[in-house]
Structure formats: structure tokens, C-alpha cells
PDB file with one MODEL, atoms N, CA, C and O in Angstrom:
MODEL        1
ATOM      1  N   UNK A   1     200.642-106.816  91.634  1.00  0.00           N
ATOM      2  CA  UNK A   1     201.882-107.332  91.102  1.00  0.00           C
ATOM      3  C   UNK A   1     202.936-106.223  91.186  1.00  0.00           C
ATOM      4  O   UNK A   1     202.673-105.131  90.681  1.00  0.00           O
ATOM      5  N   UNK A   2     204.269-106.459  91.872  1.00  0.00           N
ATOM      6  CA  UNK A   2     204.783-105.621  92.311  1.00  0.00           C
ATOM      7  C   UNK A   2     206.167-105.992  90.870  1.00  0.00           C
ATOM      8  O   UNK A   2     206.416-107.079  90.347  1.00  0.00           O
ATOM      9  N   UNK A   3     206.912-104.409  90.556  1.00  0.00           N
ATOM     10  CA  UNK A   3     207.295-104.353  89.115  1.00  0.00           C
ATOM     11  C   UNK A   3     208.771-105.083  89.331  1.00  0.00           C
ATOM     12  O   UNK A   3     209.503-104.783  90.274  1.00  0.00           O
ATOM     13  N   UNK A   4     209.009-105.777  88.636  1.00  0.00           N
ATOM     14  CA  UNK A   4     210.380-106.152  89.044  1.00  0.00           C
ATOM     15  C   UNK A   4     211.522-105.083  88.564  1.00  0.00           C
ATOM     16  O   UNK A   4     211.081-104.235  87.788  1.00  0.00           O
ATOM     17  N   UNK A   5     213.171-104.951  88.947  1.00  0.00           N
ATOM     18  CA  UNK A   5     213.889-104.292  89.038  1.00  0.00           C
ATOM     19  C   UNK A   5     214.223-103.699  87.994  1.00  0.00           C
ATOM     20  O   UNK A   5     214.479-102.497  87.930  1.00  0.00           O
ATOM     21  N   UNK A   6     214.268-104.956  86.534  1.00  0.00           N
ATOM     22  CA  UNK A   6     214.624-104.272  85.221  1.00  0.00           C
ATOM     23  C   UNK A   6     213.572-103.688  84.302  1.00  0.00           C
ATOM     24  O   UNK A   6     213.838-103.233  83.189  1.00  0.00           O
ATOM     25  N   UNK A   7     211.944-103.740  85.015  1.00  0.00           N
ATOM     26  CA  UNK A   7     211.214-102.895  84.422  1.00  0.00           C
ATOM     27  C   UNK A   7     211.444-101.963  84.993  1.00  0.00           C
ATOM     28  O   UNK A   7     211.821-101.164  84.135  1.00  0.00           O
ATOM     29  N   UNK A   8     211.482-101.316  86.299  1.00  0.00           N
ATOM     30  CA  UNK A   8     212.054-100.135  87.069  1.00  0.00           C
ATOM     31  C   UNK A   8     212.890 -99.300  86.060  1.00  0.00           C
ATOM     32  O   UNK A   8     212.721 -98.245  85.448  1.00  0.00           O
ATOM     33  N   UNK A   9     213.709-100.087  86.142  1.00  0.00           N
ATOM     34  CA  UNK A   9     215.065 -99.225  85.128  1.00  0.00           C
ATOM     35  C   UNK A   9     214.614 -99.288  84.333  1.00  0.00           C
ATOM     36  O   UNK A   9     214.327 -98.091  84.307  1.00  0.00           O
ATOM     37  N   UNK A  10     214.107 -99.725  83.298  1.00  0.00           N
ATOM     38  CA  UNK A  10     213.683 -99.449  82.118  1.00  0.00           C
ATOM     39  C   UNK A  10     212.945 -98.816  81.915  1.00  0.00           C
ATOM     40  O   UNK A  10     213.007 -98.354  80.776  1.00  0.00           O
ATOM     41  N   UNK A  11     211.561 -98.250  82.933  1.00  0.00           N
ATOM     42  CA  UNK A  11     211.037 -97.252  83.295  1.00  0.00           C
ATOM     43  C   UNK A  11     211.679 -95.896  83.377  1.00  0.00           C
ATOM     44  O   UNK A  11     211.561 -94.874  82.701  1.00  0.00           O
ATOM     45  N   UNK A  12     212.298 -96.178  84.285  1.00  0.00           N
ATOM     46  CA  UNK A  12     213.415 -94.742  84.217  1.00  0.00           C
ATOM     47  C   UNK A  12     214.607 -94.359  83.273  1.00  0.00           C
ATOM     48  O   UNK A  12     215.051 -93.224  83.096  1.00  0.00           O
ATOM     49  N   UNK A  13     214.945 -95.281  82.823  1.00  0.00           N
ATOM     50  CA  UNK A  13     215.584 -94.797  81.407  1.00  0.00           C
ATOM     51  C   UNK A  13     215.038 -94.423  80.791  1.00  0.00           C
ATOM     52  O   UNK A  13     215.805 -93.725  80.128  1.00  0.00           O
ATOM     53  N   UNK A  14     213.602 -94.263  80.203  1.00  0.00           N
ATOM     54  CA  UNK A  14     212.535 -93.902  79.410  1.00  0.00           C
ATOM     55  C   UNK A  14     212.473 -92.326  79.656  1.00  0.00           C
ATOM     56  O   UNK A  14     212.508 -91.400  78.847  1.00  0.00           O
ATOM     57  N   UNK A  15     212.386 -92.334  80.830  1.00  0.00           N
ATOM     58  CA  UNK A  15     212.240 -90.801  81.532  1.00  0.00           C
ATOM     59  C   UNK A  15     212.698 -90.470  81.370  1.00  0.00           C
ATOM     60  O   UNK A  15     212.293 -89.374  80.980  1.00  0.00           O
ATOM     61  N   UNK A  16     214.324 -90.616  81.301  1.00  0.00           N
ATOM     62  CA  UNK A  16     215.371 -90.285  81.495  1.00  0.00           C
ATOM     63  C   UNK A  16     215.565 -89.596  79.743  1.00  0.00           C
ATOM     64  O   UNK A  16     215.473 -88.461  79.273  1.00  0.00           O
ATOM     65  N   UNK A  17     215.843 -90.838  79.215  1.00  0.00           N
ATOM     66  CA  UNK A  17     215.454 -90.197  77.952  1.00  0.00           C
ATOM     67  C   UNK A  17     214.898 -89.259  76.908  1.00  0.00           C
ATOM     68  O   UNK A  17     215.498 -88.771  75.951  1.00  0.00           O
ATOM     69  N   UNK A  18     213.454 -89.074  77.323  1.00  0.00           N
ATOM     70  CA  UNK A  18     212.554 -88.091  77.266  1.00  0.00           C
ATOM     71  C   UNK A  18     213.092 -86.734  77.865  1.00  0.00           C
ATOM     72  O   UNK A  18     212.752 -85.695  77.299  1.00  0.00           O
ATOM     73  N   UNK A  19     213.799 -86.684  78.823  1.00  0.00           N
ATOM     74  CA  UNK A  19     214.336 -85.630  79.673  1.00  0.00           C
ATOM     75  C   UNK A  19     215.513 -85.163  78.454  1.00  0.00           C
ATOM     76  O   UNK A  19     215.468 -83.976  78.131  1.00  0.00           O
ATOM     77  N   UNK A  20     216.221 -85.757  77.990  1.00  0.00           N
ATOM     78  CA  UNK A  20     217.450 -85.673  76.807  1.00  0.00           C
ATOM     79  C   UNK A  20     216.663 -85.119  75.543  1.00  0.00           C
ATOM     80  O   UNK A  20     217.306 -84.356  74.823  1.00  0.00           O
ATOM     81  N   UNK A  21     215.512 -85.370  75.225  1.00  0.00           N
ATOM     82  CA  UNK A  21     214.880 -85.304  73.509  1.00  0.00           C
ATOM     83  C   UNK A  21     214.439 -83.888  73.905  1.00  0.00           C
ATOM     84  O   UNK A  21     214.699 -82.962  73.136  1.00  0.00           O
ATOM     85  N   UNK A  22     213.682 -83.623  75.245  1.00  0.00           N
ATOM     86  CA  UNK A  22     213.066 -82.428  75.229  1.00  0.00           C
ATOM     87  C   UNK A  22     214.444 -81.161  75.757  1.00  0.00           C
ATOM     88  O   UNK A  22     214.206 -79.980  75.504  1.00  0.00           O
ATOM     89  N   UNK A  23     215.686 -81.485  76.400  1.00  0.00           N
ATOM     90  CA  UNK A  23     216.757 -80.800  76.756  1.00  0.00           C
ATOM     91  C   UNK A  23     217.481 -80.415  74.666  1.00  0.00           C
ATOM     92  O   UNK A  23     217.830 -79.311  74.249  1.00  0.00           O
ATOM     93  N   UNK A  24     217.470 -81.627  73.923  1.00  0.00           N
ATOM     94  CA  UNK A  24     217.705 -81.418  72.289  1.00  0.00           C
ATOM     95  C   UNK A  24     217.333 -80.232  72.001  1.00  0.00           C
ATOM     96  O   UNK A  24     217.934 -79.159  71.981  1.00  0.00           O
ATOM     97  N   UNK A  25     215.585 -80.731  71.633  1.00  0.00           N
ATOM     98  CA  UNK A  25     214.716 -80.031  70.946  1.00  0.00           C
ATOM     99  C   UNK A  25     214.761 -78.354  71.786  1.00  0.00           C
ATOM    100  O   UNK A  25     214.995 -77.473  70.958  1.00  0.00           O
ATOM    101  N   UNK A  26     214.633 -77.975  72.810  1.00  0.00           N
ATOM    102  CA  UNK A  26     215.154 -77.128  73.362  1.00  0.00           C
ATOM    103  C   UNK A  26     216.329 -76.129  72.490  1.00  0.00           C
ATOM    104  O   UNK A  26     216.093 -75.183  71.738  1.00  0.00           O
ATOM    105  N   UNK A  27     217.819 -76.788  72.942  1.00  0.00           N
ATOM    106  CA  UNK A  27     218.401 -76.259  72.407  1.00  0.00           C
ATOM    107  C   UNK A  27     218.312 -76.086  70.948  1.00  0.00           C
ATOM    108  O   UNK A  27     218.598 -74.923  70.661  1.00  0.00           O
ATOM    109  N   UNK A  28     218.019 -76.813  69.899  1.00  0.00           N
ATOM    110  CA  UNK A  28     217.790 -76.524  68.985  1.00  0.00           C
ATOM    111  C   UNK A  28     216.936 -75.242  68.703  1.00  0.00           C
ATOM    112  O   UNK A  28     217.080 -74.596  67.665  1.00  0.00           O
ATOM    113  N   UNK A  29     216.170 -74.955  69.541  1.00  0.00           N
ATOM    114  CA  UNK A  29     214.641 -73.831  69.307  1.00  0.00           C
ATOM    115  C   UNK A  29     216.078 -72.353  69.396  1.00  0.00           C
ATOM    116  O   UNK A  29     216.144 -71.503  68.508  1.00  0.00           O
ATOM    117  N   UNK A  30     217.029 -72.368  70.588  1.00  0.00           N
ATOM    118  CA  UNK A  30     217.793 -71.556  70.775  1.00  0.00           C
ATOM    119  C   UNK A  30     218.746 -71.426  69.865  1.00  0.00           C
ATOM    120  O   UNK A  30     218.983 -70.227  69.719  1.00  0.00           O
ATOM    121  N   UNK A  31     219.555 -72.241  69.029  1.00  0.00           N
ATOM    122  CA  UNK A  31     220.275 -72.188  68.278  1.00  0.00           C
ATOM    123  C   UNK A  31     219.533 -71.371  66.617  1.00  0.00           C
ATOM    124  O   UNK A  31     220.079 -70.602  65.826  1.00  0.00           O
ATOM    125  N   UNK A  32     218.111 -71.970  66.616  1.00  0.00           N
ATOM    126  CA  UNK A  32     217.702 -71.305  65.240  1.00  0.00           C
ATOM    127  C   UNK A  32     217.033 -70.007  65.457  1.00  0.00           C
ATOM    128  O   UNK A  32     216.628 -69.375  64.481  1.00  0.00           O
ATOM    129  N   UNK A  33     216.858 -69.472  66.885  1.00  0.00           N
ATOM    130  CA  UNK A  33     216.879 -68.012  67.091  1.00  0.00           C
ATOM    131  C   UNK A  33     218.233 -67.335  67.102  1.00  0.00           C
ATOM    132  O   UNK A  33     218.335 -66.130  66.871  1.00  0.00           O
ATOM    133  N   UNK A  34     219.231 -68.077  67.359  1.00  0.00           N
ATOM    134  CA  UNK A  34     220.186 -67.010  67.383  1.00  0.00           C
ATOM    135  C   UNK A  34     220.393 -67.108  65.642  1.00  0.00           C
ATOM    136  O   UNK A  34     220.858 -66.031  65.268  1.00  0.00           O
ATOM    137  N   UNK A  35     220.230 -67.883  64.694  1.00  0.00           N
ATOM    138  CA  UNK A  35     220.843 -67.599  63.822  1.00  0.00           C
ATOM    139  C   UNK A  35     220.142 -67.224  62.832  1.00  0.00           C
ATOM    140  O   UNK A  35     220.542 -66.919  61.708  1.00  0.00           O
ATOM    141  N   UNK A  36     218.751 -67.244  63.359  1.00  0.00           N
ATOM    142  CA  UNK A  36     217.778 -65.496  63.060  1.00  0.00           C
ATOM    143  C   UNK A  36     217.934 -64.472  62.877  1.00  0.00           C
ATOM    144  O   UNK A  36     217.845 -63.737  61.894  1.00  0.00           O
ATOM    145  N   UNK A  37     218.274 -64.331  64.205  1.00  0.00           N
ATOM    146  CA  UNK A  37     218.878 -63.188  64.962  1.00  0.00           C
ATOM    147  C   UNK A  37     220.387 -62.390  64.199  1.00  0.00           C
ATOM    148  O   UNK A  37     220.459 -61.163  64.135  1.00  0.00           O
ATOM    149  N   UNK A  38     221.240 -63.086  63.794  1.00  0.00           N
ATOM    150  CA  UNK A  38     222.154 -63.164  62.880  1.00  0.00           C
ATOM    151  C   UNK A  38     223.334 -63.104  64.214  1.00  0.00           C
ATOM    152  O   UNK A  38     224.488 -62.709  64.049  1.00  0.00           O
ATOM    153  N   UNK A  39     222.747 -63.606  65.607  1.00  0.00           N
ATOM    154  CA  UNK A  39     223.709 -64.113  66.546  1.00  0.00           C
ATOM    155  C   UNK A  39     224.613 -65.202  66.181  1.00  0.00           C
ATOM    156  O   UNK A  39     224.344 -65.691  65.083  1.00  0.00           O
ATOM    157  N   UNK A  40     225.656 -65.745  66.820  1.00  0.00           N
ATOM    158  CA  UNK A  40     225.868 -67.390  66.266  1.00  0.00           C
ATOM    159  C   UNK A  40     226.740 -67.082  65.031  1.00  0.00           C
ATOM    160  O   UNK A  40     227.525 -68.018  64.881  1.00  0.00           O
ATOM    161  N   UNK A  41     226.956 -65.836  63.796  1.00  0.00           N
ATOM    162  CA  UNK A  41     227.749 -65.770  62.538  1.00  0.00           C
ATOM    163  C   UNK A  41     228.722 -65.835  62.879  1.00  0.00           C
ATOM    164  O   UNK A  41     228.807 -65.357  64.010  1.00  0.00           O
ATOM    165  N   UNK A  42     229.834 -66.282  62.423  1.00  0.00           N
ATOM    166  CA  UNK A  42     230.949 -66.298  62.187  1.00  0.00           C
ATOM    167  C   UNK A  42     231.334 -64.783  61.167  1.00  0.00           C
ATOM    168  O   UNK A  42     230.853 -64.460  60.080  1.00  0.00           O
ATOM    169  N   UNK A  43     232.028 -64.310  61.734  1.00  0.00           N
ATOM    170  CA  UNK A  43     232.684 -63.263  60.368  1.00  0.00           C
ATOM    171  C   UNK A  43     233.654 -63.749  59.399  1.00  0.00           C
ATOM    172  O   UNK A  43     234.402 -64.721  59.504  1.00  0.00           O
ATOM    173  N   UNK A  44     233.548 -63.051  58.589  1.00  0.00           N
ATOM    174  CA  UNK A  44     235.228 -63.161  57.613  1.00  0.00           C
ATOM    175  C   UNK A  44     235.958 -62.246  58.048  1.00  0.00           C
ATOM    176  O   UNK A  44     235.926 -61.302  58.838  1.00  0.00           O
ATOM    177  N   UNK A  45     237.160 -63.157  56.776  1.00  0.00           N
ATOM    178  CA  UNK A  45     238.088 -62.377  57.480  1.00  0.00           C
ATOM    179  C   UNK A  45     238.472 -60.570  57.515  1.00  0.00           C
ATOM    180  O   UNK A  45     238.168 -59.968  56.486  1.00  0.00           O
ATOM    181  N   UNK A  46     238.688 -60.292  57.900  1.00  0.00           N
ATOM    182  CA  UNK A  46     238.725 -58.500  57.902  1.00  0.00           C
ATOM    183  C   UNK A  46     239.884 -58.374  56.503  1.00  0.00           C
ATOM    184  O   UNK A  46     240.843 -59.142  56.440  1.00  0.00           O
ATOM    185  N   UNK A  47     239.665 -57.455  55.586  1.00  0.00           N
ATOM    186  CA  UNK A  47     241.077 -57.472  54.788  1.00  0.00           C
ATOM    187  C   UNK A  47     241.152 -55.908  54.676  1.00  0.00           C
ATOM    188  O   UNK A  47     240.246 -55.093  54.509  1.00  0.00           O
ATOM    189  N   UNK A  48     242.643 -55.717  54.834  1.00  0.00           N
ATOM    190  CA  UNK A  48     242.778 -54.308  55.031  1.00  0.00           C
ATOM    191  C   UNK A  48     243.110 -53.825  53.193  1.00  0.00           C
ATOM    192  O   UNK A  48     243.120 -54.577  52.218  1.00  0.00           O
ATOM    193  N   UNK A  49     243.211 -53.188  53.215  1.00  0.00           N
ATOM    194  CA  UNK A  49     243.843 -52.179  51.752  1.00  0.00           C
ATOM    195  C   UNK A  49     244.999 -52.332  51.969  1.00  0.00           C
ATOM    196  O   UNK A  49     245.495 -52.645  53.051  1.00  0.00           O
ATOM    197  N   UNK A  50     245.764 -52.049  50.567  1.00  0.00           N
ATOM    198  CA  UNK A  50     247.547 -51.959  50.177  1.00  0.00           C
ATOM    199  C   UNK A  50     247.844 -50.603  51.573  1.00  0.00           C
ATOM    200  O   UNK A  50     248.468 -50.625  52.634  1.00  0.00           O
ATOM    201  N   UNK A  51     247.142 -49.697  50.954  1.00  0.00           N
ATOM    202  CA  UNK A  51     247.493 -48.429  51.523  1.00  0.00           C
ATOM    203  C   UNK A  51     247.083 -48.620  53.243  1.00  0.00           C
ATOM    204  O   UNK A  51     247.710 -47.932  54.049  1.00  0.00           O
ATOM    205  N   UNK A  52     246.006 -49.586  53.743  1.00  0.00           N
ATOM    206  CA  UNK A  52     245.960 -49.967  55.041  1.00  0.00           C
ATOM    207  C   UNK A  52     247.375 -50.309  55.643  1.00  0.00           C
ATOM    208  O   UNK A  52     247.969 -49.657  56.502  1.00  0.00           O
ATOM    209  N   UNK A  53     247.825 -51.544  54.976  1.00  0.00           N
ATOM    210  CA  UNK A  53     249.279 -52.338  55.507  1.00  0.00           C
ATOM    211  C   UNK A  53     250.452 -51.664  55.369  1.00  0.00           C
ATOM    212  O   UNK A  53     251.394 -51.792  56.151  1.00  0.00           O
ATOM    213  N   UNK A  54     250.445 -50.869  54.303  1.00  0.00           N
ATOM    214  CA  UNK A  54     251.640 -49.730  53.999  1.00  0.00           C
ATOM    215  C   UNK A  54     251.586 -48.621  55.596  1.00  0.00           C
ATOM    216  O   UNK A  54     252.519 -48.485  56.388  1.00  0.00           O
ATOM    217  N   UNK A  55     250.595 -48.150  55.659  1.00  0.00           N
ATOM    218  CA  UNK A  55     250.763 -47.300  56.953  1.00  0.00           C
ATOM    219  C   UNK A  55     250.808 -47.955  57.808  1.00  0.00           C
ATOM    220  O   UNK A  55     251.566 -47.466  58.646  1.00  0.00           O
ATOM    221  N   UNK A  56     250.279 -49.128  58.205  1.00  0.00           N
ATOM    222  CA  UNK A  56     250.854 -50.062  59.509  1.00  0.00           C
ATOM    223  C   UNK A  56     252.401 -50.297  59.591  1.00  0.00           C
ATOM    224  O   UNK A  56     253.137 -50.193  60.572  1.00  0.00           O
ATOM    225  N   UNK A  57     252.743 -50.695  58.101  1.00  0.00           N
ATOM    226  CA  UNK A  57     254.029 -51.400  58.010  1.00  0.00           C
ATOM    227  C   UNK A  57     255.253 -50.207  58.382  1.00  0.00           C
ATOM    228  O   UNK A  57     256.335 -50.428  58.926  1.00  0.00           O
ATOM    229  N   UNK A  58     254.701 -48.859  57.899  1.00  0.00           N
ATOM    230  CA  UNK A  58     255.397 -48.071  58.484  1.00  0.00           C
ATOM    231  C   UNK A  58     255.444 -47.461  59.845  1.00  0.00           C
ATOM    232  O   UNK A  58     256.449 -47.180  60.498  1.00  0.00           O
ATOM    233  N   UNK A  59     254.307 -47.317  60.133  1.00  0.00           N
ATOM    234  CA  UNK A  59     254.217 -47.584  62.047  1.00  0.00           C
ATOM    235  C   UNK A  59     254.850 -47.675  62.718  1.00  0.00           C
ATOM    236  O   UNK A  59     255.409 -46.896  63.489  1.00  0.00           O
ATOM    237  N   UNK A  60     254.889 -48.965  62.491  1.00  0.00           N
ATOM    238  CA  UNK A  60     255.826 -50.189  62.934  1.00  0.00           C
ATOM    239  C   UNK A  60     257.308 -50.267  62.681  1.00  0.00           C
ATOM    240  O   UNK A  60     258.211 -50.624  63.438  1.00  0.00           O
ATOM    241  N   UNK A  61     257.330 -49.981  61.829  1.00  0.00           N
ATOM    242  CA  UNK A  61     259.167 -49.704  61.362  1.00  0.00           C
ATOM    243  C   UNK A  61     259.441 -48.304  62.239  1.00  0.00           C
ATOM    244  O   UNK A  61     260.434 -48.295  62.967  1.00  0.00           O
ATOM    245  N   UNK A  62     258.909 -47.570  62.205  1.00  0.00           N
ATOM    246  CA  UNK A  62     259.261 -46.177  63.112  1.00  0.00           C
ATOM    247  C   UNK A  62     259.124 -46.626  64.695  1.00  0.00           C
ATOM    248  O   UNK A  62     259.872 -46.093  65.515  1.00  0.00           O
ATOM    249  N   UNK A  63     258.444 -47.321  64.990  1.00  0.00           N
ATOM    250  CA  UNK A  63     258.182 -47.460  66.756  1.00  0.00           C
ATOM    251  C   UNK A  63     259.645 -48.807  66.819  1.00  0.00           C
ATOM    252  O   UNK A  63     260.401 -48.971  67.776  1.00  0.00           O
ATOM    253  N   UNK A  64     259.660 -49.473  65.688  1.00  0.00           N
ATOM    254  CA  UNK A  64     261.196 -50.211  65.737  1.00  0.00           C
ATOM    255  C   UNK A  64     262.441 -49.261  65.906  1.00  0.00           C
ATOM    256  O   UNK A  64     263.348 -49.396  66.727  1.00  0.00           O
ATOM    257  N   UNK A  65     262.337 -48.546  65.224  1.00  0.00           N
ATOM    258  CA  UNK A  65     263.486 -47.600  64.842  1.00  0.00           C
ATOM    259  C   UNK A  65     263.831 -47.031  66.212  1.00  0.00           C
ATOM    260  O   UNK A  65     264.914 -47.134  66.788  1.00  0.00           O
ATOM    261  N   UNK A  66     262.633 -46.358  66.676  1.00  0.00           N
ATOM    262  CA  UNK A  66     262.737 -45.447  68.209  1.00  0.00           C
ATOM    263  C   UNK A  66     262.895 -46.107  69.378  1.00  0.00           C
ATOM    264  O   UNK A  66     263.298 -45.620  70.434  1.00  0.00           O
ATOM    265  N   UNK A  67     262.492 -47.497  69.122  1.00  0.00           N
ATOM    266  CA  UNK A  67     263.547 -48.765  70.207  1.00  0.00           C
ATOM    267  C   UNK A  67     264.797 -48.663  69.886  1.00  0.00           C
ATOM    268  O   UNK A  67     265.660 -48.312  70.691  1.00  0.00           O
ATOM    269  N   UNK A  68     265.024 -48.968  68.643  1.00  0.00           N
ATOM    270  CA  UNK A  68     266.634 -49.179  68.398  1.00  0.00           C
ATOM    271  C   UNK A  68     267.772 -47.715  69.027  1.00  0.00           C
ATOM    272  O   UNK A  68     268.858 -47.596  69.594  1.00  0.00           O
ATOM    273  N   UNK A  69     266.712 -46.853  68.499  1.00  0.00           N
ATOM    274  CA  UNK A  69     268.096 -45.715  69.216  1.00  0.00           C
ATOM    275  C   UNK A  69     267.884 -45.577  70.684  1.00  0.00           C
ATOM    276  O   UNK A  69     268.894 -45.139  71.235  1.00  0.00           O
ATOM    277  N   UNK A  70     267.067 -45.770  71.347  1.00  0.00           N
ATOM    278  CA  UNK A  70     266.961 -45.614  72.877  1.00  0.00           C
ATOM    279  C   UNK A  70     267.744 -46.407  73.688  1.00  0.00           C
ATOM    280  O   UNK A  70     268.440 -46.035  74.632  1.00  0.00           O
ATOM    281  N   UNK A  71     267.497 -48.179  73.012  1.00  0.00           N
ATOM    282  CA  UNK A  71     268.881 -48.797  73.359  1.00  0.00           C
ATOM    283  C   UNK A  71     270.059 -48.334  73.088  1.00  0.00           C
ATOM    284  O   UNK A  71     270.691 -48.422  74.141  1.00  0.00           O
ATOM    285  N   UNK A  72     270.897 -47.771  72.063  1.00  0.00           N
ATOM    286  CA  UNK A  72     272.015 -47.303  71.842  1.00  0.00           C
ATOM    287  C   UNK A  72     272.472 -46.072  72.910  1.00  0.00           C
ATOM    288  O   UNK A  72     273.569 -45.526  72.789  1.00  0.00           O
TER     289      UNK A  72
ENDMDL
END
């Protein structure tokens, strides 16, 4: 008895399928090593000190300043 067309396909969607659960389960195995691993974290955010942003802020106002007179 030879299989007709929509057991075919339905055959191979099966496969097909199976090919998707084990490609999942897969990635999943990789995702809970990296976050083992402590790969995969997200950081927070970095926060600087008063006295961090104060010396930036002045930096910055001086490398402004030494534009401003070079144009002039």
C-alpha cells in the first residue's frame, strides 16, 4: 500500500518538527550555560561620584573654553 500525499506531509512535518524541539532544547542547554557562566548579564548602570561629575564637568568646560578662544 503505497502512502498517500497527506500522510507524506504529515510525515514530514513530524520530522520537521522534531528538528525545531531538538534545535529549542539545544538552545536552551546554551542559554543556561551562559548564565552560569555569568555570560548573558546585563550590567547596571555605572554611577559616578559628585566629585566624579564635578571633574568631568570641569573638563569639559575648559576644552569648551579653549574652543571658544581659538575661534576668536
Amino acid at each position: 500500500m503505497q502512502p498517500s500525499g497527506v500522510e507524506a506531509a504529515i510525515r514530514e512535518l513530524e520530522q520537521d518538527v522534531k528538528k525545531v524541539q531538538e534545535a529549542i532544547s539545544m538552545l536552551k542547554r546554551i542559554r543556561a550555560q551562559r548564565t552560569e557562566n555569568g555570560a548573558g548579564r546585563s550590567r547596571g548602570h555605572r554611577r559616578l561620584s559628585a566629585q566624579a561629575r564635578r571633574r568631568i564637568s570641569e573638563a569639559a568646560k575648559k576644552r569648551w573654553a579653549a574652543l571658544r578662544t581659538v575661534k576668536k
